[in-house]
C-alpha positions, -999 to +999 in steps of 0.1 A: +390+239+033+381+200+041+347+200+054+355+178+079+383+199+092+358+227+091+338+213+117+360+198+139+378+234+140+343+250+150+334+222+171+360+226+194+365+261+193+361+266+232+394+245+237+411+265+211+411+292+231+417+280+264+450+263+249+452+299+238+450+318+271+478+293+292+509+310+280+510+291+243+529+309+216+502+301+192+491+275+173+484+261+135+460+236+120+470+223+087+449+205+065+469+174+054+450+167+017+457+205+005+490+203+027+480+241+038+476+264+069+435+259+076+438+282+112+467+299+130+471+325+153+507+330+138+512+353+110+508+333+076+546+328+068+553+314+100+522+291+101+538+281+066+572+272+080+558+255+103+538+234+080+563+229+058+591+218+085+575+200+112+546+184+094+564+184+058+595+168+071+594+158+107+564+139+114+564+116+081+599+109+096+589+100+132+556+085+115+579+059+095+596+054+127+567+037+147+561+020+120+589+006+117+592-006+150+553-019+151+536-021+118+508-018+138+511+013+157+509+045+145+522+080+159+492+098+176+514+128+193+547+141+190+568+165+218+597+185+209+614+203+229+641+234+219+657+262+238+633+284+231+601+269+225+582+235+228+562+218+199+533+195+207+525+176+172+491+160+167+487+139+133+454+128+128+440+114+089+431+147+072+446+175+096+475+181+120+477+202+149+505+224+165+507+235+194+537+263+203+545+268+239 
């Protein structure tokens, strides 16, 4: 795992869980250079899907969006709503975080 990652993930532990303990489904940090799970509290295969759909697929999408709009803005959180659940989609440089509510 990124070192960098490593210690922002430790650092920040104490918000972790208290994300953790208002009603959130769970939630996955990927590390964007490996393009793999680095913490979940999901069960590996759904961390993976996750990965793989949302930060895979969706947020290069709505990444190239803002940019296209502003070439000098960049997407710094993302909200999706479903049915079901709620998404809340935080790119940063060498890790992305998900939130599911």
């Amino acid at each position: 795992m990124n070192r960098i990652l490593e210690e922002v993930i430790h650092r920040n532990a104490p918000i972790v869980d208290r994300i953790i303990a208002e009603h959130t489904a769970g939630y996955v940090v990927a590390d964007n250079m490996a393009n793999a799970v680095a913490e979940t509290s999901f069960d590996n295969t759904s961390a993976q899907a996750l990965v793989k759909h949302l930060n895979g697929t969706l947020v290069p999408a709505c990444q190239s969006v803002v940019r296209d709009l502003d070439p000098t803005n960049q997407l710094t959180y993302m909200r999706v709503a479903t049915r079901k659940f709620e998404y809340l989609v935080a790119p940063e440089e060498y890790f992305t975080i998900t939130v599911v509510q």
